[in-house]
HTML snippet that shows the backbone in 3Dmol.js (N, CA, C, O; Angstrom):
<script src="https://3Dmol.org/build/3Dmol-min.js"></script>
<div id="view" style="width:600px;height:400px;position:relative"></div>
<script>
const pdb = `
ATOM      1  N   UNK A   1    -106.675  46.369 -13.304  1.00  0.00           N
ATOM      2  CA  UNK A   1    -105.694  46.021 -12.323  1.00  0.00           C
ATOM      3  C   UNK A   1    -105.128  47.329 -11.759  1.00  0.00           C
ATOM      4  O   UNK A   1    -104.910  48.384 -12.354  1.00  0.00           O
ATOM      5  N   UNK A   2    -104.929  46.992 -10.392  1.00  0.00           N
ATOM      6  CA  UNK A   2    -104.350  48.979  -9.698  1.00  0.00           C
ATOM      7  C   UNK A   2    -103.058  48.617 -10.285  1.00  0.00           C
ATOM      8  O   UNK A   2    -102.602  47.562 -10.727  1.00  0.00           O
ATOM      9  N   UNK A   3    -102.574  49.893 -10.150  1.00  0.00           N
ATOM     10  CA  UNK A   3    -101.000  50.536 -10.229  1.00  0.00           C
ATOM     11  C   UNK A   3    -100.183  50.282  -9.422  1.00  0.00           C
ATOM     12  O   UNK A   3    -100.668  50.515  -8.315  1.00  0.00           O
ATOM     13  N   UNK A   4     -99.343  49.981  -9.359  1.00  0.00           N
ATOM     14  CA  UNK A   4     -98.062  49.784  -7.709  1.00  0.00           C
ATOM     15  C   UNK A   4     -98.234  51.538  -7.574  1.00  0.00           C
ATOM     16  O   UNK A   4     -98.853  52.277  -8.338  1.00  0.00           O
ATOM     17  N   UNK A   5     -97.720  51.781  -6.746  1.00  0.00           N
ATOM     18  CA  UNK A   5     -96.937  52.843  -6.343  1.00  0.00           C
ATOM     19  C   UNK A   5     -95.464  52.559  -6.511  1.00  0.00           C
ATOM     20  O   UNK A   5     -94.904  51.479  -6.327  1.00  0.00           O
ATOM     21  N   UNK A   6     -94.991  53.568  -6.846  1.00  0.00           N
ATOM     22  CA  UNK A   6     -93.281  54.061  -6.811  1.00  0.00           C
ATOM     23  C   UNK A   6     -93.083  54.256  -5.982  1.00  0.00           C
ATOM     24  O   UNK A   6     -93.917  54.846  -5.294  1.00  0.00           O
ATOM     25  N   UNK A   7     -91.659  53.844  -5.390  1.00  0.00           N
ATOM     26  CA  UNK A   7     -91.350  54.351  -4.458  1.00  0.00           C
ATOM     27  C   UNK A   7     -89.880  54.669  -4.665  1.00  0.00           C
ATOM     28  O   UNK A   7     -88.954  53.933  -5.010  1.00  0.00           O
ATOM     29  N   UNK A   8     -89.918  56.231  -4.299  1.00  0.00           N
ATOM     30  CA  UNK A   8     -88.459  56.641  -4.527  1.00  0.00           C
ATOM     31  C   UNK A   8     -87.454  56.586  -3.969  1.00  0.00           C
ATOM     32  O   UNK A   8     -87.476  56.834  -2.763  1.00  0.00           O
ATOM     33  N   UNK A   9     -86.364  56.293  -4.519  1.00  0.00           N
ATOM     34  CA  UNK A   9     -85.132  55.644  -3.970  1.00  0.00           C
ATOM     35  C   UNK A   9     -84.242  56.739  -3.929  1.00  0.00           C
ATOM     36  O   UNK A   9     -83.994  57.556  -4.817  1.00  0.00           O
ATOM     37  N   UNK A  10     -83.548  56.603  -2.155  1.00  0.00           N
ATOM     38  CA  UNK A  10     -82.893  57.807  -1.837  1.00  0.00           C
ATOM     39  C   UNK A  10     -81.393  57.656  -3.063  1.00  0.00           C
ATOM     40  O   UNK A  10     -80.960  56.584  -3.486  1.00  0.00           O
ATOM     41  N   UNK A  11     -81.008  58.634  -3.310  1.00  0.00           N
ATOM     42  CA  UNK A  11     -80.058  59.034  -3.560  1.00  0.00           C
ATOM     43  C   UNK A  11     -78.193  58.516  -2.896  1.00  0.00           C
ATOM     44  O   UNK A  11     -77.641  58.950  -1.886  1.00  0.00           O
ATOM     45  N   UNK A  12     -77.778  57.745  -3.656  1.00  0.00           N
ATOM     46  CA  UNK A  12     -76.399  57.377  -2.766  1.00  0.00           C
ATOM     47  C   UNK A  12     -75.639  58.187  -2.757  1.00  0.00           C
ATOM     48  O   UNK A  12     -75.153  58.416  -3.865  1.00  0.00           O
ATOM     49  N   UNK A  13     -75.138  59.009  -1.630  1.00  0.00           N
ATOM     50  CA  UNK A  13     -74.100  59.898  -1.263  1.00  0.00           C
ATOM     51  C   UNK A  13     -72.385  59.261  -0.940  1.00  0.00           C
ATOM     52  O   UNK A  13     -72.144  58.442  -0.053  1.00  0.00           O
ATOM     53  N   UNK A  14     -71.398  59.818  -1.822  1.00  0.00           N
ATOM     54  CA  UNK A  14     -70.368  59.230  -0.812  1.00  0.00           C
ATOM     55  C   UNK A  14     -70.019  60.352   0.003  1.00  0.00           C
ATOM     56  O   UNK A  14     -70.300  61.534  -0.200  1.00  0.00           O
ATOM     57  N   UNK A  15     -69.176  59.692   1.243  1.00  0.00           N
ATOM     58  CA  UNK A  15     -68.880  60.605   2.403  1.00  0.00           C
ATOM     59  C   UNK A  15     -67.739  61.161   1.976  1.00  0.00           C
ATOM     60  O   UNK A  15     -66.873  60.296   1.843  1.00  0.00           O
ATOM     61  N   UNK A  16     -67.299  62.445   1.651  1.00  0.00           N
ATOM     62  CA  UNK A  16     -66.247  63.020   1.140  1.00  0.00           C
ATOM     63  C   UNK A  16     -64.972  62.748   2.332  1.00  0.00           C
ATOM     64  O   UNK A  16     -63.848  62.563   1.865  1.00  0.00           O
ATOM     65  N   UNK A  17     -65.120  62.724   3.727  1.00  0.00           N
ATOM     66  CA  UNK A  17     -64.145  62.615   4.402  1.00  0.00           C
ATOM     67  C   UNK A  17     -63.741  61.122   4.144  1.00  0.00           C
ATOM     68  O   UNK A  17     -62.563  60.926   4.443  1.00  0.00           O
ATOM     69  N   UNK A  18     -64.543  59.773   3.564  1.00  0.00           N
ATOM     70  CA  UNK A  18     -63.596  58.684   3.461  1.00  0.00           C
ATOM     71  C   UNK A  18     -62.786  58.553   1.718  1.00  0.00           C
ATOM     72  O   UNK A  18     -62.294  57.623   1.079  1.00  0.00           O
ATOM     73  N   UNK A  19     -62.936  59.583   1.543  1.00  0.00           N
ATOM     74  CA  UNK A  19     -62.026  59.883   0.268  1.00  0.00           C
ATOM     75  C   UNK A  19     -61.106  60.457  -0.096  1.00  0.00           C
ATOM     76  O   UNK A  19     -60.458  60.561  -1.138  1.00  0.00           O
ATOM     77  N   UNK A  20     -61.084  61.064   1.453  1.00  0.00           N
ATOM     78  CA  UNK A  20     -59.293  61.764   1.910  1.00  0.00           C
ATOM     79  C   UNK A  20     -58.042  60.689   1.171  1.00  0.00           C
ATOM     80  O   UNK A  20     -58.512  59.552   1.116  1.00  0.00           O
ATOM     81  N   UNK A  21     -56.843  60.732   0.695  1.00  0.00           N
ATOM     82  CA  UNK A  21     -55.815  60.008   0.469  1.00  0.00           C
ATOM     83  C   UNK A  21     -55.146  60.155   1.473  1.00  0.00           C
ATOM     84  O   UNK A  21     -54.934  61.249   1.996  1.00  0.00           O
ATOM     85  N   UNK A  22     -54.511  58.529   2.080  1.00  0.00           N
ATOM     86  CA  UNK A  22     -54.025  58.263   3.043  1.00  0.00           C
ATOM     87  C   UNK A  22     -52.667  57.839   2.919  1.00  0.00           C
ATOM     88  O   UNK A  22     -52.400  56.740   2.433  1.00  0.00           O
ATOM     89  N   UNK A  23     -51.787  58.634   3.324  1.00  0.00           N
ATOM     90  CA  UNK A  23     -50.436  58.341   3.618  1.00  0.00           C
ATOM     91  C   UNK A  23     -50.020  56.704   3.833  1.00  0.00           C
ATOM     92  O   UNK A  23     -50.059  56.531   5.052  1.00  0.00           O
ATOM     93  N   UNK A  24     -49.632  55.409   3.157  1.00  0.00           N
ATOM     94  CA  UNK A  24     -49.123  54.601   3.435  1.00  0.00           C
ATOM     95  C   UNK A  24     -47.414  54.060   3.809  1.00  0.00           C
ATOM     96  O   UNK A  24     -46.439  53.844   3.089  1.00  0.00           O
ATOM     97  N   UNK A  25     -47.619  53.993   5.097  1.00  0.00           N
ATOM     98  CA  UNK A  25     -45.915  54.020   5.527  1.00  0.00           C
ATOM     99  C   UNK A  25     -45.363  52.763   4.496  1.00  0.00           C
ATOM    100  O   UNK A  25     -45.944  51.691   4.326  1.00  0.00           O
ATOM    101  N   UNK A  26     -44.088  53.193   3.862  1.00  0.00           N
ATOM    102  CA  UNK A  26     -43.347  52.219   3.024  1.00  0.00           C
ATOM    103  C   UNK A  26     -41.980  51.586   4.255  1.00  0.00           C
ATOM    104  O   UNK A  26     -41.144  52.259   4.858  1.00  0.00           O
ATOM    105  N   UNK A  27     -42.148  50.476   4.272  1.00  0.00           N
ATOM    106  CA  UNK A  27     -41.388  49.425   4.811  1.00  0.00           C
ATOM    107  C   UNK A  27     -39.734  49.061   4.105  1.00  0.00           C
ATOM    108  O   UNK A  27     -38.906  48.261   4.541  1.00  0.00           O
ATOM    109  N   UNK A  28     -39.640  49.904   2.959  1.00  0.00           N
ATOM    110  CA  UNK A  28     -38.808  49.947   2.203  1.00  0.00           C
ATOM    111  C   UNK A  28     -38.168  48.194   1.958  1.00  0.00           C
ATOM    112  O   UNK A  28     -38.727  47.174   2.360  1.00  0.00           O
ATOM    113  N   UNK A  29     -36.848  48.281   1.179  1.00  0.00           N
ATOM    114  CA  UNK A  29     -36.652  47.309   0.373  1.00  0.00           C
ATOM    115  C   UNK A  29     -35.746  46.691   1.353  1.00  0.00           C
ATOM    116  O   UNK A  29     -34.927  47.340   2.003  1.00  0.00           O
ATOM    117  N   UNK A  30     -36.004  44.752   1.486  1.00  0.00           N
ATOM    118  CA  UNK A  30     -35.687  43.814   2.141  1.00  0.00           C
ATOM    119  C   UNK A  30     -34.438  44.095   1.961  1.00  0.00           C
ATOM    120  O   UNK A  30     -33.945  44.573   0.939  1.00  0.00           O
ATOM    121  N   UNK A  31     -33.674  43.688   3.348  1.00  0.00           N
ATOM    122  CA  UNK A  31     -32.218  43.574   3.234  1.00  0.00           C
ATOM    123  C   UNK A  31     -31.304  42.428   2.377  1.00  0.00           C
ATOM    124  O   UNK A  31     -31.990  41.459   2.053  1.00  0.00           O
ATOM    125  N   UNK A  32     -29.843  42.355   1.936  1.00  0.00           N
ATOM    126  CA  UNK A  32     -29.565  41.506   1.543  1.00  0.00           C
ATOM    127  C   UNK A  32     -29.297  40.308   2.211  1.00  0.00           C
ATOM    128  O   UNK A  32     -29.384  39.317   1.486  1.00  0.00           O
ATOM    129  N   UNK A  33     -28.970  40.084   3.480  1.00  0.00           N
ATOM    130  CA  UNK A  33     -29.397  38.521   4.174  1.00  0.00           C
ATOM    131  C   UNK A  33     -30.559  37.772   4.251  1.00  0.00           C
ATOM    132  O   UNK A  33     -30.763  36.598   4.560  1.00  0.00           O
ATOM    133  N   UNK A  34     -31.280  38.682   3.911  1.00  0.00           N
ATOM    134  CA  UNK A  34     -33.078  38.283   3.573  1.00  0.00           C
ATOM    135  C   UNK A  34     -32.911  37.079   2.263  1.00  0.00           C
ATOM    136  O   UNK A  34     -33.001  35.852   2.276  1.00  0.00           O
ATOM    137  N   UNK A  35     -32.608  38.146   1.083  1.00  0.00           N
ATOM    138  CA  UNK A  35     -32.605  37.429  -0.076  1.00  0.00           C
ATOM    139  C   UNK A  35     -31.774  36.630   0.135  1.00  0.00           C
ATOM    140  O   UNK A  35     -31.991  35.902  -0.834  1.00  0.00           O
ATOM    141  N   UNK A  36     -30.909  36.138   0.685  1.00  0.00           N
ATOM    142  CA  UNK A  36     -29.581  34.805   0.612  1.00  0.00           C
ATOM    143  C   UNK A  36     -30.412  33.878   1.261  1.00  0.00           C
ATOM    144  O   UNK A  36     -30.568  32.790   0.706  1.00  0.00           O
ATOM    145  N   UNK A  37     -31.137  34.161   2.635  1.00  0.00           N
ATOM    146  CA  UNK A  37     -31.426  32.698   3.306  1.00  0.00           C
ATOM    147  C   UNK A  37     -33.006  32.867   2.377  1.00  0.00           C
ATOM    148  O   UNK A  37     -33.486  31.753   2.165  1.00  0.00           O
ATOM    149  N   UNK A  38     -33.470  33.496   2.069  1.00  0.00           N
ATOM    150  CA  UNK A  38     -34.416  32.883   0.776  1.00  0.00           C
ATOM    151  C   UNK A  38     -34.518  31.867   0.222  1.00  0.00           C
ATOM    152  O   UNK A  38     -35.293  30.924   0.384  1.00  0.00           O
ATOM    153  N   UNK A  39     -33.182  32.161  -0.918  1.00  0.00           N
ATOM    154  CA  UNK A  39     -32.397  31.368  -1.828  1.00  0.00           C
ATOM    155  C   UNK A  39     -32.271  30.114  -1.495  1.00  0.00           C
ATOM    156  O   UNK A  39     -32.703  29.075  -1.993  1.00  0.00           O
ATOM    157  N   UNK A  40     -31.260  30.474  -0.081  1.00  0.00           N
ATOM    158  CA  UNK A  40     -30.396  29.219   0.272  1.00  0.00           C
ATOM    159  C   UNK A  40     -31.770  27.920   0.820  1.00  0.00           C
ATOM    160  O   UNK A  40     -31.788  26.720   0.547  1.00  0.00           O
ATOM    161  N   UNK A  41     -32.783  28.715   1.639  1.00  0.00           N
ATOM    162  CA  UNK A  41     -33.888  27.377   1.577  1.00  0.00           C
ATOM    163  C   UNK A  41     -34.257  26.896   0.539  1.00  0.00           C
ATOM    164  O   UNK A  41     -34.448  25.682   0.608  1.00  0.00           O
ATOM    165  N   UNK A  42     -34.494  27.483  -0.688  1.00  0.00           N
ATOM    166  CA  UNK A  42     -35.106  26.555  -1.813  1.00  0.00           C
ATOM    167  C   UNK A  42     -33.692  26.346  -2.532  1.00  0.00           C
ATOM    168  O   UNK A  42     -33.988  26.069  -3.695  1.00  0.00           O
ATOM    169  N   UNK A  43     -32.893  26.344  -2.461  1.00  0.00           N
ATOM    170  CA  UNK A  43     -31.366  25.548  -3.110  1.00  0.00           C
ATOM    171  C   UNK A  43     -31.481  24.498  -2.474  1.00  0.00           C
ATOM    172  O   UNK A  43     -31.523  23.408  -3.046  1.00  0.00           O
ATOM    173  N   UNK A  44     -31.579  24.686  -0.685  1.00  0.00           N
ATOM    174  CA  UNK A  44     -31.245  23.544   0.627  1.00  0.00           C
ATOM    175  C   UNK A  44     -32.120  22.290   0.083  1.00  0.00           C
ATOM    176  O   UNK A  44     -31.766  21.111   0.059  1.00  0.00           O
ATOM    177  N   UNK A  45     -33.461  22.892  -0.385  1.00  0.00           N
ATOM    178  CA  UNK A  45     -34.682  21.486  -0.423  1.00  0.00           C
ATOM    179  C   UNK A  45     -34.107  21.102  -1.810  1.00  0.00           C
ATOM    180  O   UNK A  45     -33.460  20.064  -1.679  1.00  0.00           O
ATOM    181  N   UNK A  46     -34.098  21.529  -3.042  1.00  0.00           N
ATOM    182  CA  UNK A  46     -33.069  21.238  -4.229  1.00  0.00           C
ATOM    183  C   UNK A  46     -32.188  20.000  -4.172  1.00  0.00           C
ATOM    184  O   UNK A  46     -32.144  18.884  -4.691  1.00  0.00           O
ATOM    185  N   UNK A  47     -31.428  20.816  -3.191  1.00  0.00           N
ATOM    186  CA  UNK A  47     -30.236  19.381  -2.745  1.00  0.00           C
ATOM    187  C   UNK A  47     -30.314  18.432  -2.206  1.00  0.00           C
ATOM    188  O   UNK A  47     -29.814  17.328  -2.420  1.00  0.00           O
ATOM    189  N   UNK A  48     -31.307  18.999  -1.049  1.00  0.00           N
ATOM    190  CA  UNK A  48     -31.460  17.446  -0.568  1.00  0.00           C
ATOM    191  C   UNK A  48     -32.678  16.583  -0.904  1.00  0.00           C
ATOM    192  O   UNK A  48     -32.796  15.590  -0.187  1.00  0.00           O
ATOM    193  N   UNK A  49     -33.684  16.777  -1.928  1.00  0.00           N
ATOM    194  CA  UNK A  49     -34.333  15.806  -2.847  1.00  0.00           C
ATOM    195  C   UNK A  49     -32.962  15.347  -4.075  1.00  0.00           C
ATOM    196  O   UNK A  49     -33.050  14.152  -4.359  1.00  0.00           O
ATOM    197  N   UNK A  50     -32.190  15.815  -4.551  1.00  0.00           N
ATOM    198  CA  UNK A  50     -31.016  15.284  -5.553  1.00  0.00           C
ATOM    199  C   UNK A  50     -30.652  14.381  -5.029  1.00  0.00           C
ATOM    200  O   UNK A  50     -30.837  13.217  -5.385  1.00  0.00           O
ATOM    201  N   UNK A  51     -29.750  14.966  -3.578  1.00  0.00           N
ATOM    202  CA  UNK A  51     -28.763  13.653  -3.057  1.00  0.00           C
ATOM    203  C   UNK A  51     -29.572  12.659  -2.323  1.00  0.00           C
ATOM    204  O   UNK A  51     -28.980  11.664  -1.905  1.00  0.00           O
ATOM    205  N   UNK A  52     -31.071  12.803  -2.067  1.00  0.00           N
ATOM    206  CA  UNK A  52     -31.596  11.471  -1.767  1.00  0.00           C
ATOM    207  C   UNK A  52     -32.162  10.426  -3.069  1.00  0.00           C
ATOM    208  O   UNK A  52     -32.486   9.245  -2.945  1.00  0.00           O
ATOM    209  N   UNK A  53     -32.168  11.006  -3.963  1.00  0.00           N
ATOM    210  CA  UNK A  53     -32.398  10.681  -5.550  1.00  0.00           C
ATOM    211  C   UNK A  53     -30.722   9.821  -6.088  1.00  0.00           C
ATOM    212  O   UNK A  53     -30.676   8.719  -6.635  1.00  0.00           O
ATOM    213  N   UNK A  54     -29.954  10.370  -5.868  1.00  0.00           N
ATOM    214  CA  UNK A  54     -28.736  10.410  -6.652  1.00  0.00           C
ATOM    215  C   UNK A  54     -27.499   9.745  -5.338  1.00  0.00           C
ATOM    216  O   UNK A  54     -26.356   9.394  -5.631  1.00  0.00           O
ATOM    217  N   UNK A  55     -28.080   9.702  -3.927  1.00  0.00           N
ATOM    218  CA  UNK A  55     -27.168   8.768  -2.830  1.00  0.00           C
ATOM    219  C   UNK A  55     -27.922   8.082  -1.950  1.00  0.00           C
ATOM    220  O   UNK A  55     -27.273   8.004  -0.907  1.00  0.00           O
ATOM    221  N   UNK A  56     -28.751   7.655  -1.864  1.00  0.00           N
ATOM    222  CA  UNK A  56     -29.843   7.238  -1.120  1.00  0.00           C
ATOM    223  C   UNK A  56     -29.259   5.714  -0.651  1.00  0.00           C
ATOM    224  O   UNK A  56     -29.154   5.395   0.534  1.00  0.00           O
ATOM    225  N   UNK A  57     -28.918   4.880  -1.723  1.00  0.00           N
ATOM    226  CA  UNK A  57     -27.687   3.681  -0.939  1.00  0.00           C
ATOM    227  C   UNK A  57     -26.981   3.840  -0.317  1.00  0.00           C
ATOM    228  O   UNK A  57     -26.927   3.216   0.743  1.00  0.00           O
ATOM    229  N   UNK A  58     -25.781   5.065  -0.781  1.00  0.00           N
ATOM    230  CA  UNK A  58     -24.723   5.170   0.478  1.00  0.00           C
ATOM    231  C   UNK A  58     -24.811   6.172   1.332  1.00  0.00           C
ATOM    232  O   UNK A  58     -23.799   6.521   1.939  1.00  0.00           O
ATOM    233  N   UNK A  59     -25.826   6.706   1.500  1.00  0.00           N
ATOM    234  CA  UNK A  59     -26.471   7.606   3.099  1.00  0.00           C
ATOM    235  C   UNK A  59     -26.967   6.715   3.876  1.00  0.00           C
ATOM    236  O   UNK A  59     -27.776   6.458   2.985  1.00  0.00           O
ATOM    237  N   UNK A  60     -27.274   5.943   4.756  1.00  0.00           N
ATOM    238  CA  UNK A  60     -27.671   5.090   5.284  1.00  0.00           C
ATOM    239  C   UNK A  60     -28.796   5.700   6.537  1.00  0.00           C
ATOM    240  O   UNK A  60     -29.745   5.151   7.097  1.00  0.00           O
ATOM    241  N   UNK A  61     -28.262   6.942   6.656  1.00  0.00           N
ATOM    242  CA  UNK A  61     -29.445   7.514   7.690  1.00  0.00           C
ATOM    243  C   UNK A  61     -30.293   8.228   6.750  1.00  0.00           C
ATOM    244  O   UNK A  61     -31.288   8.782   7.218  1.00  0.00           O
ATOM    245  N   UNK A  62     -30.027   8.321   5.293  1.00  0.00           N
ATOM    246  CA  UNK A  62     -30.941   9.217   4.517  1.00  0.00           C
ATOM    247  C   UNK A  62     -31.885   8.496   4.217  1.00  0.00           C
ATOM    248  O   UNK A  62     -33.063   8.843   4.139  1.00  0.00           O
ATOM    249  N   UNK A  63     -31.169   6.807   3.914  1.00  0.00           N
ATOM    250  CA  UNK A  63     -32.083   5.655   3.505  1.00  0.00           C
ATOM    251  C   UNK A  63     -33.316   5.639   4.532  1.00  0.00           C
ATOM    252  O   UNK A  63     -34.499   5.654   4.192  1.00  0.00           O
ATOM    253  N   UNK A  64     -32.767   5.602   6.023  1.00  0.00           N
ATOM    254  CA  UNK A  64     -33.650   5.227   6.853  1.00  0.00           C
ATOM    255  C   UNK A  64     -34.887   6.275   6.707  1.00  0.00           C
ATOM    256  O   UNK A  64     -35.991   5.784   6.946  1.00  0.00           O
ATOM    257  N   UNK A  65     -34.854   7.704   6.333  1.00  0.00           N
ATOM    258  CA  UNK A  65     -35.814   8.870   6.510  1.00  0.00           C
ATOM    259  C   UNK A  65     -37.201   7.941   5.282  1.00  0.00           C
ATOM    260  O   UNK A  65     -38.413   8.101   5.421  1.00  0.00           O
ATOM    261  N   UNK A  66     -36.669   7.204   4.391  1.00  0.00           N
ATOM    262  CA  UNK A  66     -37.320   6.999   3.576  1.00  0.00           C
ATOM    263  C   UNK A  66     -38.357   8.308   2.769  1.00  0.00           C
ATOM    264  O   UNK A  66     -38.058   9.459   2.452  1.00  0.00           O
ATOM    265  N   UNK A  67     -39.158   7.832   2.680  1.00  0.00           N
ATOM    266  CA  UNK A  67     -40.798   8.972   2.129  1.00  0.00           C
ATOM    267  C   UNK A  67     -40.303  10.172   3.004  1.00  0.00           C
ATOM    268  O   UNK A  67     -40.679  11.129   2.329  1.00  0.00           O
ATOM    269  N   UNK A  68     -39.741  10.635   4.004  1.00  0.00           N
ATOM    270  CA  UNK A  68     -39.716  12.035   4.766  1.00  0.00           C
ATOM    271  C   UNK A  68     -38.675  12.431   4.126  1.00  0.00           C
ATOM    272  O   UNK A  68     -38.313  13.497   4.625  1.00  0.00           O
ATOM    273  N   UNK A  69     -37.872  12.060   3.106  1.00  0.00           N
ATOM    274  CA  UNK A  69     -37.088  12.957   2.383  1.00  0.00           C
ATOM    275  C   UNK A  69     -37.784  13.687   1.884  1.00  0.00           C
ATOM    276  O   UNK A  69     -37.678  14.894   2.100  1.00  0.00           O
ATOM    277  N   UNK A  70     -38.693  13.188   1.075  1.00  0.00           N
ATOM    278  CA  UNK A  70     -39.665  14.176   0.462  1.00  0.00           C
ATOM    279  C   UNK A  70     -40.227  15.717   1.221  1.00  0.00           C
ATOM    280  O   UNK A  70     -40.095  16.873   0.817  1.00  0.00           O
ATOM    281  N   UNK A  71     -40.746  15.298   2.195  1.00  0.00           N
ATOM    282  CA  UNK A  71     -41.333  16.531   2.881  1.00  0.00           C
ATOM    283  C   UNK A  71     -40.299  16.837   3.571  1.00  0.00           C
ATOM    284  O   UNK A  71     -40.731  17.835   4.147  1.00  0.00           O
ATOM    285  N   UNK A  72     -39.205  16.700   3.947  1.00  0.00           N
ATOM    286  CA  UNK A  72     -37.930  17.672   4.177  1.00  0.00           C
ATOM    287  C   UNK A  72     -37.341  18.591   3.262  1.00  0.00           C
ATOM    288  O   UNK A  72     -36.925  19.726   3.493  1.00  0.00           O
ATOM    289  N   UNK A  73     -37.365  17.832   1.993  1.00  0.00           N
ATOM    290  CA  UNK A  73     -36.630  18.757   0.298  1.00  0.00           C
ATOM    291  C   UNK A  73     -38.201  19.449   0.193  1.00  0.00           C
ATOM    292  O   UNK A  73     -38.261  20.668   0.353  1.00  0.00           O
ATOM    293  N   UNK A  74     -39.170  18.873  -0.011  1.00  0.00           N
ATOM    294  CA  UNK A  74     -40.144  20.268  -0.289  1.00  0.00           C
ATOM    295  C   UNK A  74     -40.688  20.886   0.553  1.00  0.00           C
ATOM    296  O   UNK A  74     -41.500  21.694   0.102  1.00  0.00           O
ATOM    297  N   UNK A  75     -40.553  20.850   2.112  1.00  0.00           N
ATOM    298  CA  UNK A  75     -40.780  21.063   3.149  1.00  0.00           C
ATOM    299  C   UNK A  75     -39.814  22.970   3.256  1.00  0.00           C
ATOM    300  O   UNK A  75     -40.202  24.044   3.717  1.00  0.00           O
ATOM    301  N   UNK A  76     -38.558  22.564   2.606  1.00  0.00           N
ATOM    302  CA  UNK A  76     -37.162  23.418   2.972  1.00  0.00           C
ATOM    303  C   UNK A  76     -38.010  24.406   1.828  1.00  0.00           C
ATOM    304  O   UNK A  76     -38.604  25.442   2.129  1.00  0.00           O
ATOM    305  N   UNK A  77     -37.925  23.904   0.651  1.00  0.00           N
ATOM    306  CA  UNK A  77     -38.633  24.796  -0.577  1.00  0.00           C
ATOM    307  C   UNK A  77     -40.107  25.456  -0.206  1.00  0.00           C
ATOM    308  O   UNK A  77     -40.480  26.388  -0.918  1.00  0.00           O
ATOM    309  N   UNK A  78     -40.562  25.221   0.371  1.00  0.00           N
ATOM    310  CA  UNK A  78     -41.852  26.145   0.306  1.00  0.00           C
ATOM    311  C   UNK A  78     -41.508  26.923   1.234  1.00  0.00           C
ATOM    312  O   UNK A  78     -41.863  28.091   1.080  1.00  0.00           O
ATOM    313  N   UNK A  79     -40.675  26.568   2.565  1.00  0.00           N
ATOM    314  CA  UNK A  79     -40.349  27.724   3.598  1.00  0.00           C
ATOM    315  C   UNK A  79     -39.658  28.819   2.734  1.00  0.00           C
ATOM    316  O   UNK A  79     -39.955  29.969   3.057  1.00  0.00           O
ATOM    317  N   UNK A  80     -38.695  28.660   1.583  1.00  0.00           N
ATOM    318  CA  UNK A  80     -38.467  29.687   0.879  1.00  0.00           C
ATOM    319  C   UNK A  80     -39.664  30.720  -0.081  1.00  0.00           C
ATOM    320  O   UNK A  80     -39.700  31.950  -0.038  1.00  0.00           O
ATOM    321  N   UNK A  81     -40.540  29.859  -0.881  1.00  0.00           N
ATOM    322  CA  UNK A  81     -41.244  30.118  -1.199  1.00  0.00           C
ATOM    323  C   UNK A  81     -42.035  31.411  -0.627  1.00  0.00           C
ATOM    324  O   UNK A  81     -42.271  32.487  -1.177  1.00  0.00           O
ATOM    325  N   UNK A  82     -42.321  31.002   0.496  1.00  0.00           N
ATOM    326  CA  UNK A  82     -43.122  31.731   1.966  1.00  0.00           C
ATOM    327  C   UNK A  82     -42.488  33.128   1.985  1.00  0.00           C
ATOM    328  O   UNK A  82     -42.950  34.269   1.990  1.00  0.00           O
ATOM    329  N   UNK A  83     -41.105  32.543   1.993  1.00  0.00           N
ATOM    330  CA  UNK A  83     -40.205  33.731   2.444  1.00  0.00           C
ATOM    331  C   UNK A  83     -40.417  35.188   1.141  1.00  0.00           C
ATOM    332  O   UNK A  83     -40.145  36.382   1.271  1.00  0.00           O
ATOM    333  N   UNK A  84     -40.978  34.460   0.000  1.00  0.00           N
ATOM    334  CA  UNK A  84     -40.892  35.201  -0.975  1.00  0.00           C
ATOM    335  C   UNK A  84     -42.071  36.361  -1.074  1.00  0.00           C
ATOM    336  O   UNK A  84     -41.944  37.535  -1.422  1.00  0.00           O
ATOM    337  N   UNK A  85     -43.253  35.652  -0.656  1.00  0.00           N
ATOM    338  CA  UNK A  85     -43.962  36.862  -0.104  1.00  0.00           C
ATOM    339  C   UNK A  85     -43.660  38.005   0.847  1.00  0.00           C
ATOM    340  O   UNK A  85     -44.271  39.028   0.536  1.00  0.00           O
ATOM    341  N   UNK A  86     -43.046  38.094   1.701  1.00  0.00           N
ATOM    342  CA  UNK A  86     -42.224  38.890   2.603  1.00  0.00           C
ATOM    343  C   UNK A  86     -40.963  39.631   2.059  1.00  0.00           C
ATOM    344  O   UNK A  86     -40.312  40.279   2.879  1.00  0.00           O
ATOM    345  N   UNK A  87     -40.571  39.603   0.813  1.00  0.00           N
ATOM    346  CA  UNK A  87     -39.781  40.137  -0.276  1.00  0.00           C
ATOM    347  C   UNK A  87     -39.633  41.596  -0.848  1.00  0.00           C
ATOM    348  O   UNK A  87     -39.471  40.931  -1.871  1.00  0.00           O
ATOM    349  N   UNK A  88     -39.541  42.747  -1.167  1.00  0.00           N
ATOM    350  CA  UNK A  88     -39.323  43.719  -1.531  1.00  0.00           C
ATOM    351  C   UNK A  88     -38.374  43.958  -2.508  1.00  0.00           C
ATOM    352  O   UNK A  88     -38.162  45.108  -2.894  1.00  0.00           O
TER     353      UNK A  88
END
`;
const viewer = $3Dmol.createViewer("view");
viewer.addModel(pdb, "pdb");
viewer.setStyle({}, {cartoon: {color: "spectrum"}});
viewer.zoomTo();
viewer.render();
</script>
């Protein structure tokens, strides 16, 4: 049976100029009205899944939202959530 031939495999070079270290601008640390309306959205959805849990008879327009309480209280909470990636 013949032999293959070899065939030689170039050599991997890295490019020394993409190994320069690059200055990353820092955005520094979120202000404190940042962190409050954070908060205050996932407190906001908090409360208002409770008081549709805990007043839902005597709200009468809360009654009417029915099932969209839900995605209003966790609707409010994940916009905080969100907010938390954007955090420092």
């Amino acid at each position: 049976m013949p032999k293959s031939k070899v065939r030689k495999k170039t050599d991997y070079t890295i490019n020394p100029a993409s190994r320069t270290p690059v200055r990353v601008k820092s955005a520094g640390p979120s202000p404190v009205w940042y962190v409050g309306i954070m908060l205050g959205f996932m407190l906001a959805g908090l409360a208002w899944l409770l008081v549709y849990y805990l007043a839902n008879e005597q709200i009468s327009w809360m009654s009417d939202l029915g099932a969209w309480n839900f995605l209003i209280g966790f609707g409010l909470m994940v916009v905080g959530l969100i907010m938390t990636m954007r955090w420092r």
